[in-house]
C-alpha positions as CSV (number, residue, x, y, z in Angstrom):
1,X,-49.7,4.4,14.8
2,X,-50.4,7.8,14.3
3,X,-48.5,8.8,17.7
4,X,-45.5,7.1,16.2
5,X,-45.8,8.4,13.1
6,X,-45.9,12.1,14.9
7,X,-42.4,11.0,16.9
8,X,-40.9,9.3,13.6
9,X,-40.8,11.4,10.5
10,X,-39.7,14.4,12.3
11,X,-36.8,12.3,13.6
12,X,-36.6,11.0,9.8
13,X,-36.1,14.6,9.0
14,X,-33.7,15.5,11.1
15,X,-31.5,13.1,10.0
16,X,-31.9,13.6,6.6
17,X,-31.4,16.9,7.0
18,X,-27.7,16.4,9.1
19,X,-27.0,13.9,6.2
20,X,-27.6,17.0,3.6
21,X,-25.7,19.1,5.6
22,X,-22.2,16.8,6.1
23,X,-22.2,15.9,2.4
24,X,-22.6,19.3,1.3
25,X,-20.4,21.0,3.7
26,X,-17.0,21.8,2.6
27,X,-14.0,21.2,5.1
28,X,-12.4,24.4,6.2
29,X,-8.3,24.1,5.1
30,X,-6.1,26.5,7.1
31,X,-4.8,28.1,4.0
32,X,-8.8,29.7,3.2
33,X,-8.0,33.0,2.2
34,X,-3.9,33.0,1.9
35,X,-2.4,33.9,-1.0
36,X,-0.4,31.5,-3.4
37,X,3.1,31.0,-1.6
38,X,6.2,32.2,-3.2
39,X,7.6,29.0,-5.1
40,X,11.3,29.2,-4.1
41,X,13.3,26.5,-5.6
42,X,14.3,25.1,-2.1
43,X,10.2,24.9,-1.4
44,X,10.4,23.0,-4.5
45,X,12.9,20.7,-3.9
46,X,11.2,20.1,-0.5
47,X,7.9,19.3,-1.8
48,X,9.4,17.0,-4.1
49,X,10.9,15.5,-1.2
50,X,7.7,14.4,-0.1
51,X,6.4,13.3,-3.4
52,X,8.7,10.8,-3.1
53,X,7.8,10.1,0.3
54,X,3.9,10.1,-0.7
55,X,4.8,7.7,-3.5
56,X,2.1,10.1,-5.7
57,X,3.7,9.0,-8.8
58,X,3.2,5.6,-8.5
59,X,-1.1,6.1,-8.7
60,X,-0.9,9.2,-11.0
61,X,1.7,7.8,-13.6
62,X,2.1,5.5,-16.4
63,X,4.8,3.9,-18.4
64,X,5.0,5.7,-21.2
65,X,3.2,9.0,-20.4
66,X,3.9,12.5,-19.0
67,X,4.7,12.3,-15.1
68,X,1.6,12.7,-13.1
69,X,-0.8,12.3,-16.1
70,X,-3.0,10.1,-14.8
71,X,-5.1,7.2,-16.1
72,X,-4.0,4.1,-14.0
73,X,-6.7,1.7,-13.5
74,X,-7.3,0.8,-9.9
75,X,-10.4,-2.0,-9.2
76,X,-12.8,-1.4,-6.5
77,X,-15.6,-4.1,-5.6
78,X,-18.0,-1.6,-7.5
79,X,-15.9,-1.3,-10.1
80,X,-12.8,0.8,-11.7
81,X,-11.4,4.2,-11.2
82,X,-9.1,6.0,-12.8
83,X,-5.8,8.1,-11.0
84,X,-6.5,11.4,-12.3
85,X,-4.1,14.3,-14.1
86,X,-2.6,16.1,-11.2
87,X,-0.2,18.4,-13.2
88,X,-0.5,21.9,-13.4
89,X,-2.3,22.0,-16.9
90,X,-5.0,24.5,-16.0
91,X,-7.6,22.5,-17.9
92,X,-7.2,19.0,-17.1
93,X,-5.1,19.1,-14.1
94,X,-4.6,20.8,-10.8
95,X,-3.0,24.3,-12.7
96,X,-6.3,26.3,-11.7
97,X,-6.1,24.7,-7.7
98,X,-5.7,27.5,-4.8
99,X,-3.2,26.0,-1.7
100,X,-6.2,25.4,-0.2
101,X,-8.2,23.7,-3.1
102,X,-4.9,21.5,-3.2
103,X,-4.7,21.2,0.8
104,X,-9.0,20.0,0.6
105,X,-8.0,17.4,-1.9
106,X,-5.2,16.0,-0.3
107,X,-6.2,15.5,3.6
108,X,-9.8,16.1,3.4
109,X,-10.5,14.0,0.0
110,X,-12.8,17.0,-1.3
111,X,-12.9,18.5,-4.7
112,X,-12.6,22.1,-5.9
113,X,-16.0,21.8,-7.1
114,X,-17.2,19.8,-3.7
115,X,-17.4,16.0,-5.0
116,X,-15.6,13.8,-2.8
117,X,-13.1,11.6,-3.8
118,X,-12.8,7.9,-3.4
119,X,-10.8,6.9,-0.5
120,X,-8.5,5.4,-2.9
121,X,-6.5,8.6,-2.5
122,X,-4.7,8.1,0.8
123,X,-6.0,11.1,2.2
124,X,-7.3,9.2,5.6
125,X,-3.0,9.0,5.6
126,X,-2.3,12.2,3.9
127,X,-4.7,14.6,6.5
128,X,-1.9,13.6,9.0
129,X,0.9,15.9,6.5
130,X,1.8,19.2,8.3
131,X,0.8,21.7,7.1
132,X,4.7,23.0,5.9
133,X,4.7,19.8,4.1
134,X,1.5,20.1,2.1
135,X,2.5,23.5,1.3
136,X,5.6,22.6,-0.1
137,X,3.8,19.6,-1.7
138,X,1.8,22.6,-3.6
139,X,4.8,24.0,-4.7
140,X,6.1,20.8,-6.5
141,X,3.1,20.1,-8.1
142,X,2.6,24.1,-9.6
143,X,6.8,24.4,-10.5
144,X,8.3,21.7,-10.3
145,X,6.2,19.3,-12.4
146,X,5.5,20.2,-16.1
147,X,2.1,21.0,-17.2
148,X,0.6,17.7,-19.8
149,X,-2.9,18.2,-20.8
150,X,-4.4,14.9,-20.7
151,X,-8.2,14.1,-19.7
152,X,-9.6,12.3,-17.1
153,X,-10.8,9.1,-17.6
154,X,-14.5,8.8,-15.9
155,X,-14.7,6.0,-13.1
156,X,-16.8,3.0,-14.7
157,X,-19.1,2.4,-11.1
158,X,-22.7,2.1,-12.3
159,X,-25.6,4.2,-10.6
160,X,-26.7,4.5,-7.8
161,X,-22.8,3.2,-6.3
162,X,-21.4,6.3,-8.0
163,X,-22.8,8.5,-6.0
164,X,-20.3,10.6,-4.1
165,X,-22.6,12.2,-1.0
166,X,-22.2,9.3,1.4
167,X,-18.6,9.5,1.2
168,X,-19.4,12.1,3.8
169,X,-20.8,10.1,5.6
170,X,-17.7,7.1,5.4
171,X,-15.8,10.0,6.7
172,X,-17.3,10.7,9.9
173,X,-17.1,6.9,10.4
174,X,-13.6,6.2,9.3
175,X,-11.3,8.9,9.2
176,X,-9.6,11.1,12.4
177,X,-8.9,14.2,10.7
178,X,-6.0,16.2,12.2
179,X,-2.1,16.6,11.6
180,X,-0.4,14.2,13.4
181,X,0.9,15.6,16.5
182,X,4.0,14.2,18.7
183,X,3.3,11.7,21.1
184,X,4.5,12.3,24.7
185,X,6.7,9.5,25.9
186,X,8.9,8.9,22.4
187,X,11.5,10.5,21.3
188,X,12.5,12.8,17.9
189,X,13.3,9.9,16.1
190,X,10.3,7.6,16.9
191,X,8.5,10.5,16.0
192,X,9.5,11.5,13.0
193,X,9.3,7.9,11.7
194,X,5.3,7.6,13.0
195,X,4.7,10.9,11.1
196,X,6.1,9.1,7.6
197,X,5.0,5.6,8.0
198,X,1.4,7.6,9.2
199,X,0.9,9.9,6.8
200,X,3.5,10.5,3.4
201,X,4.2,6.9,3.9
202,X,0.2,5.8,4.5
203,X,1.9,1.7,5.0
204,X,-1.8,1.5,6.5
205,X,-3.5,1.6,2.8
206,X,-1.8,-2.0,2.2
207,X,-0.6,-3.4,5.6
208,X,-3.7,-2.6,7.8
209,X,-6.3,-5.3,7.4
210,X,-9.8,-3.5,5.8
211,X,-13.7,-3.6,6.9
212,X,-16.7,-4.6,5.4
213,X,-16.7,-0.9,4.4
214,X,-13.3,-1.1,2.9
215,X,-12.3,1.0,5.6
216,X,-9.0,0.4,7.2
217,X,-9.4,-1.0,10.8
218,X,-6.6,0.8,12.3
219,X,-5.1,3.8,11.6
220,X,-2.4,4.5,14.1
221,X,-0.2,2.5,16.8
222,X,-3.0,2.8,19.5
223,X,-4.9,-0.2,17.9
224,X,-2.9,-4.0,17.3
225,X,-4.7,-4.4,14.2
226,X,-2.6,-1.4,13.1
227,X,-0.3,-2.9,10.1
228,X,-1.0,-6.4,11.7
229,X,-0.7,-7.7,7.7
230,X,-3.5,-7.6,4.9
231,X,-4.3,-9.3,1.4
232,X,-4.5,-6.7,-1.3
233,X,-4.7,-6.8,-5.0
234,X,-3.5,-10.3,-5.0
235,X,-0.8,-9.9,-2.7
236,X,0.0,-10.4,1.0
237,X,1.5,-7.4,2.4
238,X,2.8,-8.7,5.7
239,X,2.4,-8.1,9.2
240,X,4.9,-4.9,10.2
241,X,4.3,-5.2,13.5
242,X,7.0,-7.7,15.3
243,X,5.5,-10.9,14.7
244,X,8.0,-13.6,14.4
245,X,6.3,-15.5,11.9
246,X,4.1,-13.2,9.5
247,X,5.7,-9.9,10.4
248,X,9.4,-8.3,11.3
249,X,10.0,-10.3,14.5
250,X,13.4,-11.8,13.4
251,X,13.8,-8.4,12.0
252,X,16.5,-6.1,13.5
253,X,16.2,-2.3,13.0
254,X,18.8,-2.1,11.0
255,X,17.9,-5.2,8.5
256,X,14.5,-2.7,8.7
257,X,16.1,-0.4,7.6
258,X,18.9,-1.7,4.9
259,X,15.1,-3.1,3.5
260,X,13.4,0.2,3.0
261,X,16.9,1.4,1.3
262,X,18.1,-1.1,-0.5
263,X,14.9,-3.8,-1.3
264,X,16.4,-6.4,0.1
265,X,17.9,-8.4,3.1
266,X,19.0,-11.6,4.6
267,X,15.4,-12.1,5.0
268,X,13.2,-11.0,1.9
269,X,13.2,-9.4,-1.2
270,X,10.4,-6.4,-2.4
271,X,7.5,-8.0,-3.9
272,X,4.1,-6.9,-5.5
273,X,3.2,-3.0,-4.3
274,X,5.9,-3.4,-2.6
275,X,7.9,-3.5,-5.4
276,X,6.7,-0.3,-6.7
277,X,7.4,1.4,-3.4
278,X,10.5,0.8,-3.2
279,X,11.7,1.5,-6.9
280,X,9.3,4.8,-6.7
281,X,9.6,6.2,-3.7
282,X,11.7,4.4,-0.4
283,X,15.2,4.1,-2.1
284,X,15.2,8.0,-3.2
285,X,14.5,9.4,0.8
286,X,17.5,9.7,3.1
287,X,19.0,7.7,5.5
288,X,17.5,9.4,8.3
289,X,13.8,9.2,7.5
290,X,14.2,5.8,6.6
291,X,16.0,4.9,9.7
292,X,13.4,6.6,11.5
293,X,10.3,4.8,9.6
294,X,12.5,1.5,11.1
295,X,12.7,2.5,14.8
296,X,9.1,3.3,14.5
297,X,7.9,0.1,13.3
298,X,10.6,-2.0,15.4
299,X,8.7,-0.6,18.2
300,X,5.3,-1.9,17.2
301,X,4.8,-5.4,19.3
302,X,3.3,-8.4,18.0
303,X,0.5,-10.9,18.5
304,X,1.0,-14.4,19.9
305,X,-2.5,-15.0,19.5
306,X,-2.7,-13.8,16.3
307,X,0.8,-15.2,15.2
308,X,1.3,-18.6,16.8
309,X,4.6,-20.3,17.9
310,X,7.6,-18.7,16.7
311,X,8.8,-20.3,13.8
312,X,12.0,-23.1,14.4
313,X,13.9,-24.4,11.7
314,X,12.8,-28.4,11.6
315,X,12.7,-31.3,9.0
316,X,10.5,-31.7,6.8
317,X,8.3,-34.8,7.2
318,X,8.4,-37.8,5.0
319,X,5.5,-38.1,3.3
320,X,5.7,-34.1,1.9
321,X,9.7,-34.8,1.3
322,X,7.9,-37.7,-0.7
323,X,5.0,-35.7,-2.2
324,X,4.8,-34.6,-6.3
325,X,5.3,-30.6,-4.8
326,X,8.3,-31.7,-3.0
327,X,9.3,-33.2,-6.7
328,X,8.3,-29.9,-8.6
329,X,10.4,-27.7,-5.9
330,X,13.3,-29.8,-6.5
331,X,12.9,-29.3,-10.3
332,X,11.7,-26.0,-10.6
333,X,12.8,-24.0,-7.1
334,X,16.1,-26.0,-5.5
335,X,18.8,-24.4,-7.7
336,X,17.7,-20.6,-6.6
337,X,15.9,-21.1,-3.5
338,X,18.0,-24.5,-2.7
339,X,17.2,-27.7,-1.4
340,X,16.8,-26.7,2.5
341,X,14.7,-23.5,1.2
342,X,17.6,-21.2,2.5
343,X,17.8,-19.1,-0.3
344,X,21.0,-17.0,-1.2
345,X,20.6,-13.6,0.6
346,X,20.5,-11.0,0.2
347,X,19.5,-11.7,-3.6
348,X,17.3,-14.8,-3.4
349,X,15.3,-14.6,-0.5
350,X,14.6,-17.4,1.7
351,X,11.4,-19.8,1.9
352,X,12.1,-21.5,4.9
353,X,10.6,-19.0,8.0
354,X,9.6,-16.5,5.1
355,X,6.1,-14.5,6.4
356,X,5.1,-14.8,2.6
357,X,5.8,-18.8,2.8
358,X,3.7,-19.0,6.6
359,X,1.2,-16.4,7.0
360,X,-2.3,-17.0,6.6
361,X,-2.7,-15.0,3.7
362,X,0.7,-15.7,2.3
363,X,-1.1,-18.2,-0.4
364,X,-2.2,-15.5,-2.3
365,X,1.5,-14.1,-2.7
366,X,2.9,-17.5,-3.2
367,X,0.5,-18.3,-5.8
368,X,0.6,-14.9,-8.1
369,X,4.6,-15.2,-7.6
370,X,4.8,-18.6,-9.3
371,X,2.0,-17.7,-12.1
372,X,3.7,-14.5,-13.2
373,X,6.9,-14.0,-11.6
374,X,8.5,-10.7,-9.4
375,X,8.6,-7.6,-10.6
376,X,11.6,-5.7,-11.5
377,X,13.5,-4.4,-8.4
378,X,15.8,-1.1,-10.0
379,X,18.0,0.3,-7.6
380,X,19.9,3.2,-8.1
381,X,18.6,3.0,-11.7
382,X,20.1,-0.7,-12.5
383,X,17.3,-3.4,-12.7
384,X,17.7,-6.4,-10.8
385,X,20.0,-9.5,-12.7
386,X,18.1,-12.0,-10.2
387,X,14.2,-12.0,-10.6
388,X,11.5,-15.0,-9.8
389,X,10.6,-16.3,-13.4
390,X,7.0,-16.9,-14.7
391,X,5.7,-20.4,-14.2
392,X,2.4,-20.0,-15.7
393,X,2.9,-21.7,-18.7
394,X,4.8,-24.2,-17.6
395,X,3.1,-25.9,-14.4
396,X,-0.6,-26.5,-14.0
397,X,-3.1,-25.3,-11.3
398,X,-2.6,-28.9,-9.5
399,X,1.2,-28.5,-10.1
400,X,1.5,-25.1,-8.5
401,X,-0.8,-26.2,-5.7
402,X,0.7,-29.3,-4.7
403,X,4.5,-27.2,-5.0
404,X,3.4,-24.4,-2.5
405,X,1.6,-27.0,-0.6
406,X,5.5,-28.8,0.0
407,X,6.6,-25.1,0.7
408,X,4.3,-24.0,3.0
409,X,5.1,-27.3,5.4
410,X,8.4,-27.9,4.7
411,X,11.5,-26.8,6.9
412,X,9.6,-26.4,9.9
413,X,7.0,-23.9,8.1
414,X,3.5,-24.3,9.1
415,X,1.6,-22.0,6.3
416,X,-1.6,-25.2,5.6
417,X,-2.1,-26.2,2.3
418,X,-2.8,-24.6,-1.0
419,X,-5.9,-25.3,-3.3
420,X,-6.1,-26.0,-6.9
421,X,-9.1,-23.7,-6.8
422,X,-7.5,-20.7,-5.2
423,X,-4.8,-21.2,-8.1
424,X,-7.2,-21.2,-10.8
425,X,-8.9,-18.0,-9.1
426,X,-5.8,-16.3,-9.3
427,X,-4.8,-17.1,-12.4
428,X,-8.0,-15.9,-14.2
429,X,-7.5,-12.3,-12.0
430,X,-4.0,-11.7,-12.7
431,X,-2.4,-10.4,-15.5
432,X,1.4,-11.6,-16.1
433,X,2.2,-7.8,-17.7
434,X,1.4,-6.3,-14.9
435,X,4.6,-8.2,-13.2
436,X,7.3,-6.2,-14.6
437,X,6.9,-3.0,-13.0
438,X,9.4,0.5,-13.6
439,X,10.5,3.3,-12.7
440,X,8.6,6.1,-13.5
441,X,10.2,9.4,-13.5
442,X,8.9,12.1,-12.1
443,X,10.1,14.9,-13.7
């Protein structure tokens, strides 16, 4: 005992001490020691360029309040954080940030004053920004944004969980710190799209199916789990990868791309985060990013294992033609969606073949649609005239169920059934306010 003892605690202290030392370390930024950059207007205008590309108003804003103020609520399984003031007010916001304070906090997910920040911040995404770009990001964010004072809310995760150190430690295990680099055997254009949808873009946060660790299992191309489709916040976001049932399989590059610019195609329409995305972010970059991000991700191959048998039109069987769902589409869905789930593209998307209507996951998006409705697409500033109403007060958990039930085997869609359970669930977790989302301005 006493021999293992001897072999043990010194090994114990080791560790503890390498432990002490990784959370307590602060990450070297290449910018240590250079002065503030001059903040020409065109380093401006770059950085806010890439704003839009990073989507950082859609975390750090609120209807109603100063861009980039802060305060959105964002649940964790240990409980809720809060986005936090990230304008230039030198009290409450970033104002007081060095480049290379603001370079720590965006791609290493460390603090002026050490703490790490949740991972909730993209920066496992954002440490893959060049450096140009994060120091024209800088310059938006000190000139180009208006200083608000506004406080911080405080996270509401109870001790011990609030405890920042082992965040270190997540880290080492999950991140691959580095700017992303171009990959030998692709061309500019490939390129250039891997960097956005990578990094500014960081699809991976919603798309890339999570860990027990909430860690995201994939982080570039090298892996097929890499944007192979996740469930998030109540929502599927769909397989990018080309899988011809639950991802962009059917897709061409260019109905890619006329999605990420205009919301919509002959085969969907923007939904949940997606939503937000696009009305915040993908409809104000240019053509040429976008139609990079969509020869990047047309390149990504699918999963037969994974996906299945492509889908095939077919008939719907009897019995579910028959069934009290089929009766409630037919009532409730037909006249937009119509009677052979075709929809009316590109404004009213389609059901029939739909990833949302067939993927495993797809439930959850089906369900929190019918409770409480789509969100608002607003392109070029003028809101959508065709949006999926609110059903929640009108059909029941069974009703919903058995409707989505008829959509998710109808047409030759083979999605299983839905639960009343998993509708009830839903409905206590949702809020229908939060289904009606804007556009926030940045500046």
């Amino acid at each position: 005992m006493k021999k293992t003892l001897k072999v043990l605690l010194p090994a114990a202290v080791i560790v503890a001490g390498a432990v002490v030392w990784v959370a307590s370390r602060t990450p070297a930024s290449p910018f240590d020691g250079e002065a503030s950059p001059a903040l020409s207007q065109a380093l401006v205008k770059r950085g806010e360029s890439v704003a839009r590309a990073a989507d950082c108003v859609a975390c750090h804003g609120l209807p109603g309040k100063a861009p980039f103020t802060g305060g959105l609520e964002m649940a964790t399984p240990m409980g809720s954080i809060f986005a936090p003031n990230i304008t230039p007010d030198k009290d409450t916001g970033i104002g007081a940030y060095s480049l290379a304070d603001f370079d720590r906090a965006v791609r290493s997910g460390v603090a002026p004053d050490g703490h790490r920040l949740y991972p909730a911040m993209p920066y496992p995404s954002y440490t893959k920004l060049s450096d140009d770009d994060v120091r024209a990001l800088y310059a938006f964010f000190m000139k180009g944004v208006p200083a608000a004072r506004q406080e911080n809310r405080k996270s509401e995760i109870p001790w011990p969980l609030n405890m920042r150190w082992p965040l270190a430690l997540w880290n080492l295990a999950f991140t691959e710190p580095g700017r992303y680099q171009d990959k030998p055997g692709h061309d500019a254009l490939w390129n250039r799209g891997a960097y956005l949808v990578q990094g500014a873009g960081h699809c991976g946060s919603c798309h890339t199916p999570r860990g027990m660790a909430m860690n995201e299992k994939a982080l570039d191309e090298s892996s097929p789990r890499y944007l192979a489709g996740a469930v998030l916040d109540g929502w599927y976001a769909p397989s990018l990868r080309a899988d011809p049932n639950t991802g962009l399989g059917r897709w061409s590059e260019a109905e890619i791309l006329q999605f990420l610019k205009t919301g919509r195609n002959r085969h969907a329409v923007v939904y949940g985060s997606m939503t937000e995305a696009f009305n915040n972010s993908l409809q104000f970059m240019s053509d040429e990013d976008l139609r990079a991000m969509a020869h990047y991700l047309k390149s990504l191959p699918g999963d037969p294992d994974r996906d299945g048998t492509p889908w095939q039109a077919g008939e719907t069987p009897a019995d579910m033609a028959a069934s009290a769902g089929a009766q409630t589409y037919r009532a409730k869905c037909s006249y937009c969606h119509g009677r052979d789930g075709r929809g009316q593209a590109p404004w009213i998307p389609p059901l029939a073949g739909a990833a949302s209507s067939l993927a495993e996951g797809g439930a959850v998006s089906g369900i929190n649609a019918t409770l409480n409705g789509s969100g608002r697409v607003v392109a070029q500033g003028v809101p959508d005239a065709y949006r999926m109403p609110s059903y929640r007060h009108q059909l029941s958990d069974r009703e919903i169920a058995d409707l989505l039930t008829f959509v998710r085997g109808a047409w030759g869609n083979h999605g299983g059934a839905v639960s009343q359970g998993d509708v009830a669930d839903l409905r206590k977790r949702t809020d229908p306010a939060s289904a009606d989302p804007i556009v926030l301005q940045m500046h």
